[in-house]
C-alpha positions as CSV (number, residue, x, y, z in Angstrom):
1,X,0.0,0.0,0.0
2,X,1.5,3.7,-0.7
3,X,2.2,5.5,2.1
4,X,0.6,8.9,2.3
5,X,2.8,11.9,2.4
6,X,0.3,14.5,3.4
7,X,1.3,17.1,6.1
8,X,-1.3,15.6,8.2
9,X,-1.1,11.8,6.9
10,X,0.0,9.8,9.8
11,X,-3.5,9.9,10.9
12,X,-4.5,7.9,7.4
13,X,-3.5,4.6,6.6
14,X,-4.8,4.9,2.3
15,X,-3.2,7.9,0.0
16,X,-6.0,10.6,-0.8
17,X,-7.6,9.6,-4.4
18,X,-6.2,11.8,-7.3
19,X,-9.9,12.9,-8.1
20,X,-10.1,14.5,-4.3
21,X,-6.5,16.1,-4.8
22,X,-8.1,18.0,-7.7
23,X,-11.2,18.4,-6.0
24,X,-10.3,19.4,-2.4
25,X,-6.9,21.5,-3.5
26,X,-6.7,25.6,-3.5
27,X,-3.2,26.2,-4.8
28,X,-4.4,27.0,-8.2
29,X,-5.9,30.2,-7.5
30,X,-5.1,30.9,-3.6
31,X,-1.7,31.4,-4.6
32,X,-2.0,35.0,-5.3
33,X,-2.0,35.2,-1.8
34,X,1.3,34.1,-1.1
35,X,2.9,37.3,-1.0
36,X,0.7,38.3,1.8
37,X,1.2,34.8,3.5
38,X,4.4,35.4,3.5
39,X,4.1,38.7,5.1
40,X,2.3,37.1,8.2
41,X,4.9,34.0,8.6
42,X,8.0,36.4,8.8
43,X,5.7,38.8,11.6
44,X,4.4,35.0,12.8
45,X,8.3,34.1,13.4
46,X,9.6,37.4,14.8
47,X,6.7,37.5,17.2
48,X,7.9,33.5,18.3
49,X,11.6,34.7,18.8
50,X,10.9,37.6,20.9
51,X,8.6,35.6,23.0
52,X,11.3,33.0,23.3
53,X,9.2,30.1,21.5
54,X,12.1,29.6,19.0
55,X,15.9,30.6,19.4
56,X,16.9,33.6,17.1
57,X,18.9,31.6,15.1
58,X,16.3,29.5,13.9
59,X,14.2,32.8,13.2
60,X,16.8,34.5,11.1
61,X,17.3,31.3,9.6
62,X,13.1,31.5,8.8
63,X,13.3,34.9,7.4
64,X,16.2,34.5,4.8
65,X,14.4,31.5,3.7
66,X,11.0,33.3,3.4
67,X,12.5,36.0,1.6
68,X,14.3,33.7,-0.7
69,X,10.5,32.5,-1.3
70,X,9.5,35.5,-2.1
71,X,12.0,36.7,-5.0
72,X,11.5,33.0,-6.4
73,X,7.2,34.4,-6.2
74,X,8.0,37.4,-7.7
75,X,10.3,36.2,-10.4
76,X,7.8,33.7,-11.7
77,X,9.9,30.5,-10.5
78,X,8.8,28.8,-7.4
79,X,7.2,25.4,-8.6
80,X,3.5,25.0,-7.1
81,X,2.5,21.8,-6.3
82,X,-1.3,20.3,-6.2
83,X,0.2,17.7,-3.8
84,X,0.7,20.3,-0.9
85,X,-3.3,21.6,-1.4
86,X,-2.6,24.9,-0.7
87,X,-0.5,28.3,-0.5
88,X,0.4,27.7,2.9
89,X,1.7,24.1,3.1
90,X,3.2,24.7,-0.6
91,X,5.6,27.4,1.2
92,X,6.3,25.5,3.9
93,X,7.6,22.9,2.2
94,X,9.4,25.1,0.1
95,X,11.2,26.8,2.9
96,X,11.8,23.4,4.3
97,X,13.9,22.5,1.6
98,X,15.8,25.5,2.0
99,X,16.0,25.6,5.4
100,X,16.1,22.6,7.2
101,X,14.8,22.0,10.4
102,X,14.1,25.5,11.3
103,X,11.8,25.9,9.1
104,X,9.3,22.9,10.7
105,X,9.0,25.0,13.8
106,X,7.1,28.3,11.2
107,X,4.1,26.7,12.2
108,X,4.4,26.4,16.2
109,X,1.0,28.2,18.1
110,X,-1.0,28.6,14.6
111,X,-3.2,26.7,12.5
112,X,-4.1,27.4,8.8
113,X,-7.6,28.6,9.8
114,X,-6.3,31.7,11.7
115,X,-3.3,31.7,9.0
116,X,-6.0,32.2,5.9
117,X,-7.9,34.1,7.4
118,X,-5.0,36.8,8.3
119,X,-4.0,36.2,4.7
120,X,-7.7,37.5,3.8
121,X,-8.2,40.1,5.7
122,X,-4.7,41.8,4.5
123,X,-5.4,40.9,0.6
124,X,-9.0,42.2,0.7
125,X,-7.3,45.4,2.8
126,X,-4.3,46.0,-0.1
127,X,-7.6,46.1,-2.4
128,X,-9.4,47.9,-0.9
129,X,-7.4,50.8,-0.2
130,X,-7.0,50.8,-3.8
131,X,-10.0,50.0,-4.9
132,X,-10.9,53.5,-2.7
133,X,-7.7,55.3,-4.9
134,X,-9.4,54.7,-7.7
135,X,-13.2,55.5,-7.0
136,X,-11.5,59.4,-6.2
137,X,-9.5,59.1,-9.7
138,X,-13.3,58.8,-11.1
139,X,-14.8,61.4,-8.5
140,X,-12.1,64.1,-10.0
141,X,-12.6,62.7,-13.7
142,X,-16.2,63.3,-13.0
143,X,-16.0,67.0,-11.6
144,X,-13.1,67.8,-14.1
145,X,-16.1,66.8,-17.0
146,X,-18.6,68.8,-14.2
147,X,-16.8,71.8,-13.9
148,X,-16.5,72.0,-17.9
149,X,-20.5,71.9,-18.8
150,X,-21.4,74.2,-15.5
151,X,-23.6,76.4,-18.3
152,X,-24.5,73.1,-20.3
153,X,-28.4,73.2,-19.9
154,X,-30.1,69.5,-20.1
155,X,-33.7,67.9,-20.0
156,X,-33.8,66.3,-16.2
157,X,-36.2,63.2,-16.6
158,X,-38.2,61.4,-14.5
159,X,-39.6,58.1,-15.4
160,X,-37.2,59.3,-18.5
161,X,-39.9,61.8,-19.1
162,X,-38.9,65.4,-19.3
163,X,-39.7,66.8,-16.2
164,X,-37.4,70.1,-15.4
165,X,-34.1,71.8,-17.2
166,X,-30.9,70.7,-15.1
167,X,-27.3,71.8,-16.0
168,X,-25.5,68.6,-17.3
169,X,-22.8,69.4,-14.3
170,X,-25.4,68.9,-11.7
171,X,-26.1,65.2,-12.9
172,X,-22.5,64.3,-13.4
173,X,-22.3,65.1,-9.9
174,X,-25.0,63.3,-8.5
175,X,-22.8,60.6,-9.3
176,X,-19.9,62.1,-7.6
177,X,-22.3,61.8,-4.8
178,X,-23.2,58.0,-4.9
179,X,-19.3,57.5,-5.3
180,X,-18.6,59.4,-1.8
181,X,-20.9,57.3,-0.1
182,X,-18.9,54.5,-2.2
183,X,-16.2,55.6,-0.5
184,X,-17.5,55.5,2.8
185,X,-18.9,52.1,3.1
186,X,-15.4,50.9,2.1
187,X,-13.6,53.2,4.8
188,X,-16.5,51.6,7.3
189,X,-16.3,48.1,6.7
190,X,-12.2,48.5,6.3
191,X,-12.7,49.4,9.9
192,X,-14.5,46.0,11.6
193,X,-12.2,44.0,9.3
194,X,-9.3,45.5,10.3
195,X,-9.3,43.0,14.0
196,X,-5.9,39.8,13.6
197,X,-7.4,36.2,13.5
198,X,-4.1,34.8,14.0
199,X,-3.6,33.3,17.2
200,X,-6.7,31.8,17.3
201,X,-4.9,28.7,15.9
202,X,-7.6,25.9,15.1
203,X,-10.4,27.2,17.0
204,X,-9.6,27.3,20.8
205,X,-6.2,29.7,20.7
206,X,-2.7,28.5,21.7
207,X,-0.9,27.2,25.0
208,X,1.9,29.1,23.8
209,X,3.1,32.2,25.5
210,X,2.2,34.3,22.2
211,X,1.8,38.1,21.5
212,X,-0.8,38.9,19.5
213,X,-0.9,42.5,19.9
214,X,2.3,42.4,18.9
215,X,1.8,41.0,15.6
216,X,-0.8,43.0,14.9
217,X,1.0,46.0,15.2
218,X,3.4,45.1,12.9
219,X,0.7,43.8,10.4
220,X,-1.2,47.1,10.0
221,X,-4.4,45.8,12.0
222,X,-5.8,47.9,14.7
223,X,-6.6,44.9,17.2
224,X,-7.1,41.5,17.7
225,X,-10.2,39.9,17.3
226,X,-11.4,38.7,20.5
227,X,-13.0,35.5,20.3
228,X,-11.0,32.4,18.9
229,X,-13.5,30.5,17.5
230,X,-15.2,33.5,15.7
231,X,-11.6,34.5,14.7
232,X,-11.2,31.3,12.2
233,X,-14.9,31.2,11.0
234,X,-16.0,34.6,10.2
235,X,-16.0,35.9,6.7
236,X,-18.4,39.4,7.6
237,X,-15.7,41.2,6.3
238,X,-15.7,38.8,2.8
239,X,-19.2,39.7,2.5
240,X,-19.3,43.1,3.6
241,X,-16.9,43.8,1.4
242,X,-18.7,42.0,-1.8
243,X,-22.2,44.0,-0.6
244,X,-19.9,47.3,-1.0
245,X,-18.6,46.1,-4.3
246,X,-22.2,45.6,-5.7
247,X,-23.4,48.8,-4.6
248,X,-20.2,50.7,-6.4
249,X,-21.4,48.6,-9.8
250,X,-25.0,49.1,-9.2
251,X,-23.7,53.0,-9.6
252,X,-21.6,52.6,-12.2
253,X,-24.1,50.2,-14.1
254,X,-26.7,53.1,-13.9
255,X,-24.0,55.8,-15.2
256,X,-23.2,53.1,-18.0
257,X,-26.9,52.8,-19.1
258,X,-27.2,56.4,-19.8
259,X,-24.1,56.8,-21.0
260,X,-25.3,53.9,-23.6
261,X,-28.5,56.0,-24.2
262,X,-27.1,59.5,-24.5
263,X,-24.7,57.9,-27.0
264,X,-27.0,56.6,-29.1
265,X,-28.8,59.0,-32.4
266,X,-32.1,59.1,-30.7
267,X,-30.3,61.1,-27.9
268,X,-26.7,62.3,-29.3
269,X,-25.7,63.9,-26.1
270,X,-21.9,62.5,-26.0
271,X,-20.6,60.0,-28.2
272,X,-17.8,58.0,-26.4
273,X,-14.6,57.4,-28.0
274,X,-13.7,55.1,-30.3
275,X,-11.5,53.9,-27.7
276,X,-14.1,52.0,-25.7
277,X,-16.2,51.0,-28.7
278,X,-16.3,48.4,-31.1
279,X,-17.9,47.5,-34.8
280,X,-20.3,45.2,-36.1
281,X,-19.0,42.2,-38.2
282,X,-22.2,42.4,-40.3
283,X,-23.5,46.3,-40.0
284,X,-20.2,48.5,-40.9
285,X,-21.8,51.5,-39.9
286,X,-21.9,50.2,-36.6
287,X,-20.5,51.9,-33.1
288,X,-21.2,50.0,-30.1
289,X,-21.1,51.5,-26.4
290,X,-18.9,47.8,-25.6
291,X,-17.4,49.4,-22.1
292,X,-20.5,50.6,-20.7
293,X,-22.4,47.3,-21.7
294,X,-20.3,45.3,-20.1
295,X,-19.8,47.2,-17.0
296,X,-23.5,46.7,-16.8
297,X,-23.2,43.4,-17.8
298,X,-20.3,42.5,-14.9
299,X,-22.7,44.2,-12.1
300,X,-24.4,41.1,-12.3
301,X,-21.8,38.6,-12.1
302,X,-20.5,41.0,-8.7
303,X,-24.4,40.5,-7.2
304,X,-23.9,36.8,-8.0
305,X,-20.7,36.4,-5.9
306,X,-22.8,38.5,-3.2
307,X,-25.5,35.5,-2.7
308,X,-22.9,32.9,-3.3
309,X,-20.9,33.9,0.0
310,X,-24.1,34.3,1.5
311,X,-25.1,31.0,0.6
312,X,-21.8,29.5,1.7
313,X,-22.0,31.0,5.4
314,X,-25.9,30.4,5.9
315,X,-25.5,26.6,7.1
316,X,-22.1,26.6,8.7
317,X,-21.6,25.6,12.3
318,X,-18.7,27.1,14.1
319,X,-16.1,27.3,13.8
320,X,-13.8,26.4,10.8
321,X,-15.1,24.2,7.9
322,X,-13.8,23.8,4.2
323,X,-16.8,25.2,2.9
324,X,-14.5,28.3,3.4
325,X,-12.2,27.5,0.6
326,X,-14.8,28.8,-1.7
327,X,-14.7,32.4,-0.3
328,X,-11.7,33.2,-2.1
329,X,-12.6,32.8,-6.1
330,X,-15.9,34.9,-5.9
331,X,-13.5,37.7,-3.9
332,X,-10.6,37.1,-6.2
333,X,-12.9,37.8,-9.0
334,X,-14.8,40.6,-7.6
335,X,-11.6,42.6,-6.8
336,X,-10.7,42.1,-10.3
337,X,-13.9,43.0,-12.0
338,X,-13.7,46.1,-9.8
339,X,-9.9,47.3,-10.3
340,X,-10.5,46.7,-14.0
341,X,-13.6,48.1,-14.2
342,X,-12.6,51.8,-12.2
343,X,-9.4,51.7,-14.1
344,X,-11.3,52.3,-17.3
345,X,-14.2,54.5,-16.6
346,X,-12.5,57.3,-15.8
347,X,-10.3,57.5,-18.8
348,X,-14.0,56.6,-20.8
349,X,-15.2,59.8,-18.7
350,X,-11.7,62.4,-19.3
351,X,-12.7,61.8,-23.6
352,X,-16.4,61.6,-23.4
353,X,-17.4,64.3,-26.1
354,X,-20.4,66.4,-25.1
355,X,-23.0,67.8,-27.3
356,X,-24.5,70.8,-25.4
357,X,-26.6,71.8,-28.0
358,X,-28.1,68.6,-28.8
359,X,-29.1,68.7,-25.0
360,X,-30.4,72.2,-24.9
361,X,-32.3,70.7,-28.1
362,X,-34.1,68.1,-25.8
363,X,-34.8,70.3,-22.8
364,X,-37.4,72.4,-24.7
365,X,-39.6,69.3,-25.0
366,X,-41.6,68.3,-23.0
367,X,-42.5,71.4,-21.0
368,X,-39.7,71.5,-18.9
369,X,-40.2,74.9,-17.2
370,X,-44.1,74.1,-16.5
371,X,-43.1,73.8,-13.0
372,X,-41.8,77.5,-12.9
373,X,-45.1,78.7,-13.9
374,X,-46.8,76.5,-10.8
375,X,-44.4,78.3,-8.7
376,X,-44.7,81.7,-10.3
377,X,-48.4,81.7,-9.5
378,X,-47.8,80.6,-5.8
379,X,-45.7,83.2,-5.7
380,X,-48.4,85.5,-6.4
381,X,-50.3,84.5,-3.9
382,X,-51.9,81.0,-5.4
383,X,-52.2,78.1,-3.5
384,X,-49.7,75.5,-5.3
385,X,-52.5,72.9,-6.1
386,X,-54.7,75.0,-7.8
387,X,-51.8,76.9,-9.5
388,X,-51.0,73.0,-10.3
389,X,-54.3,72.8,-11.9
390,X,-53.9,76.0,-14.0
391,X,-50.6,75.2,-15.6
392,X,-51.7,72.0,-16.3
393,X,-54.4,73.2,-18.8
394,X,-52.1,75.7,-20.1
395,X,-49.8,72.7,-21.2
396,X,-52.9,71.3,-22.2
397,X,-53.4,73.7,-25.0
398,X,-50.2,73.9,-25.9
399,X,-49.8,70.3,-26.7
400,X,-52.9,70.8,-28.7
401,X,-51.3,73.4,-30.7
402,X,-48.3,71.8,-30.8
403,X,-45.8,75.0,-28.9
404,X,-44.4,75.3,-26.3
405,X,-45.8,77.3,-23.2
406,X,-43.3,80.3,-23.6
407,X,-44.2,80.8,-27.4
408,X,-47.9,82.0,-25.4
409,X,-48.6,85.3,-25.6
410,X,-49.5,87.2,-22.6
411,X,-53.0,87.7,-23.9
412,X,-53.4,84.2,-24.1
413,X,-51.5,83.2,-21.0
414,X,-53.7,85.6,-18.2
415,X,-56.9,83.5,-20.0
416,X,-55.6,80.9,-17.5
417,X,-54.7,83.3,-15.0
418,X,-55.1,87.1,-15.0
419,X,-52.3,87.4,-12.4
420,X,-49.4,86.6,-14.6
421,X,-47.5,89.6,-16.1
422,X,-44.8,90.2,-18.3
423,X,-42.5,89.3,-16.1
424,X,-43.4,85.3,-16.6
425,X,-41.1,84.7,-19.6
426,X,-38.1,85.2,-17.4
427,X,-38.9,82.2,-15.2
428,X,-39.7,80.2,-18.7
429,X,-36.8,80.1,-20.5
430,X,-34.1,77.1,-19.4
431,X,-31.9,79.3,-18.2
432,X,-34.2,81.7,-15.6
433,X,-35.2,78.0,-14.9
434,X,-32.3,76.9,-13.6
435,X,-31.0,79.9,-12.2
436,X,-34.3,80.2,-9.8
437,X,-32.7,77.0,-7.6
438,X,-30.0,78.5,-5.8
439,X,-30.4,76.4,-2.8
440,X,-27.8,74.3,-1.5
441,X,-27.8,71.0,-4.1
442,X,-29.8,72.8,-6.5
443,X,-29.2,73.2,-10.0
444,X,-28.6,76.9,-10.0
445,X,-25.3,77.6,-11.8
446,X,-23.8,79.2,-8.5
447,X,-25.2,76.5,-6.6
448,X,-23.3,74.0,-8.6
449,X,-19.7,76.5,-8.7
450,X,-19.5,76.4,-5.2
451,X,-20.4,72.5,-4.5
452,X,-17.6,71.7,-7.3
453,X,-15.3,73.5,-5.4
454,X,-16.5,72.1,-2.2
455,X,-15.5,68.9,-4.0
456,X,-12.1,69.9,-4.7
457,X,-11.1,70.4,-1.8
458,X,-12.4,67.1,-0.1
459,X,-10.6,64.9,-2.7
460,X,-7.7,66.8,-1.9
């Protein structure tokens, strides 16, 4: 009978069946986390030297080998093997070979349930500081395209029905908005993920005289986490993380859809560069919004990796169980689909070619400044239901004769009110419109300077 060479094979008497090697091993794609394994084993085996666990030789001994380990990483040749399961045991053994002896005691007062997790916790951190970087390169993309089309008048739709005139700036920076709060639910979750598992070791913590606080010090974590068995089986911060990832696309996707729509002829309010478009193989006058497609397209696949890690925690009994192996492709892929994806839309945004005429076009349709003529008459002393009732027969007639309401005469306007004057045509046109909602987060052109520069200054 072949003996079994597993790490933990003395236990076993048969060799694991090649199938279950394939089926039970991680190495393929948790070994992007070796870099960051490595990072906690060198902090692991200072912490164990100082607190007299192993002598210092067999610690420097430990480091040179793990750095070795790590130029081999980083240069492409260290030799992963689907026998050793996973990142951990494959670096191990690796050191092992260099090392000797020292290198069997890496492993004293931990397990590889508080070791992954650690490993985790400091990937999904490196990300998501980045991933935070780059959400503020599209935040000053977007008020750098804001700050340009300030006078750039546009319809404002609701149930994409005209419904007032808007400047173009102030809906490029309602998504400026969305991406702050963006911001901050990263920030906020960075925060109750930011707690060291290791220690914990399997489950119930360590008999040896370790420093945790120590470690994560040096790690970058604020804390440790203060219950052992919650330390190896939680994955809040996986999920918490993918919730704050599907919100960000959710934003993006809706900036994507109406960046396909204002793109397209029935719009022609930008036309997005070539750069980010493709062809048709059958239609050669053909330019398709590819980029923003897919970014809607990917929010999807983010939501789906959302329910899968929900899924996967919903039945688990404490504490560590392999069901946790499949948290890391869903996050792996995530993090990807996000770096990618906020990598590219600012650049899509910085040469995004806008057609202010085309939208000035559209916001003299549908009636936009109706709503000024409501709020005209209430300002004349008309209660705003009935001055709701008065416009809306004014409109009335002038979809009958095919105008619009400031192409009435004032003859034909007091019909429907004898309080309106002369003075109603100023509140009418787009401009006056706009002007009227000074407020803070209105539309008025001032309104919009000053929250631009208000922007500036907290992205800076």
């Amino acid at each position: 009978m072949k003996k079994n060479t597993k790490k933990w094979s003395e236990r076993f008497s048969e060799p694991t069946k090649q199938i279950v090697k394939r089926y039970t091993a991680s190495v393929n794609f948790d070994s992007r986390l070796a870099l960051v394994d490595i990072e906690g084993s060198l902090v692991h085996a200072e912490m164990l030297k100082n607190q007299k666990i192993i002598l210092t030789k067999d610690f420097k001994a430990i480091q040179k080998g793990l750095n070795q380990i790590k130029k081999e990483i980083i240069a492409d040749r260290f030799k992963w093997s689907l026998d050793l399961e996973d990142v951990h045991l494959n670096i191990e053994k690796r050191l092992i070979e260099i090392i000797g002896e020292p290198g069997k005691k890496l492993h004293t007062g931990r397990s590889r349930n508080d070791q992954v997790s650690t490993d985790m916790r400091i990937y999904v951190r490196n990300a998501t500081d980045h991933i935070v970087g780059q959400i503020k390169n599209l935040q000053r993309a977007t008020i750098h395209l804001a700050e340009e089309n300030i006078y750039t008048i546009m319809p404002g739709l609701t149930h994409l029905q005209v419904a007032q005139p808007v400047s173009f700036a102030h809906h490029l920076l309602a998504y400026y908005e969305m991406l702050e709060r963006d911001v901050c639910r990263f920030n906020d979750f960075r925060m109750r993920m930011n707690l060291l598992p290791l220690g914990a070791a399997a489950l119930a913590g360590t008999s040896y005289p370790i420093n945790r606080n120590f470690v994560a010090k040096k790690l970058g974590f604020d804390g440790v986490m203060q219950n052992s068995m919650d330390a190896v089986s939680d994955r809040d911060f996986l999920i918490e993380f993918n919730a704050a990832a599907s919100i960000l696309m959710m934003h993006l996707s809706r900036w994507a859809e109406e960046l396909i729509m204002w793109s397209s002829p029935f719009f022609k309010f930008v036309e997005i560069s070539d750069g980010f478009c493709t062809g048709s193989s059958i239609m050669p006058q053909k330019k398709n919004p590819d980029v923003p497609e897919l970014i809607r397209g990917k929010t999807g696949r983010v939501y789906g990796h959302l329910m899968a890690l929900l899924t996967l925690m919903k039945g688990q009994p404490l504490a560590y169980n392999k069901d946790n192996q499949e948290d890391k492709e869903p996050i792996f892929d995530v993090i990807d689909t996000l770096e990618d994806t906020l990598e590219i839309f600012p650049e899509m945004i910085a040469e995004l070619k806008v057609f202010p005429v085309n939208m000035e076009a559209a916001a003299t349709k549908g009636y936009a400044t109706a709503t000024d003529l409501a709020d005209y008459l209430v300002k004349k002393g008309i209660s705003f239901r009935e001055a709701h009732g008065i416009v809306a027969k004014v409109v009335k007639a002038a979809v009958t004769k095919d105008c619009d309401i400031s192409e009435f005469d004032l003859i034909t306007l007091k019909k429907y009110s004898k309080i309106i004057e002369s003075d109603i045509y100023k509140y009418l046109t787009l401009e006056g419109s706009i002007k009227s909602r000074k407020h803070i987060g209105g539309t008025a052109f001032a309104a919009i300077t000053k929250t631009i520069h208000k922007a500036k200054l907290n992205l800076n």
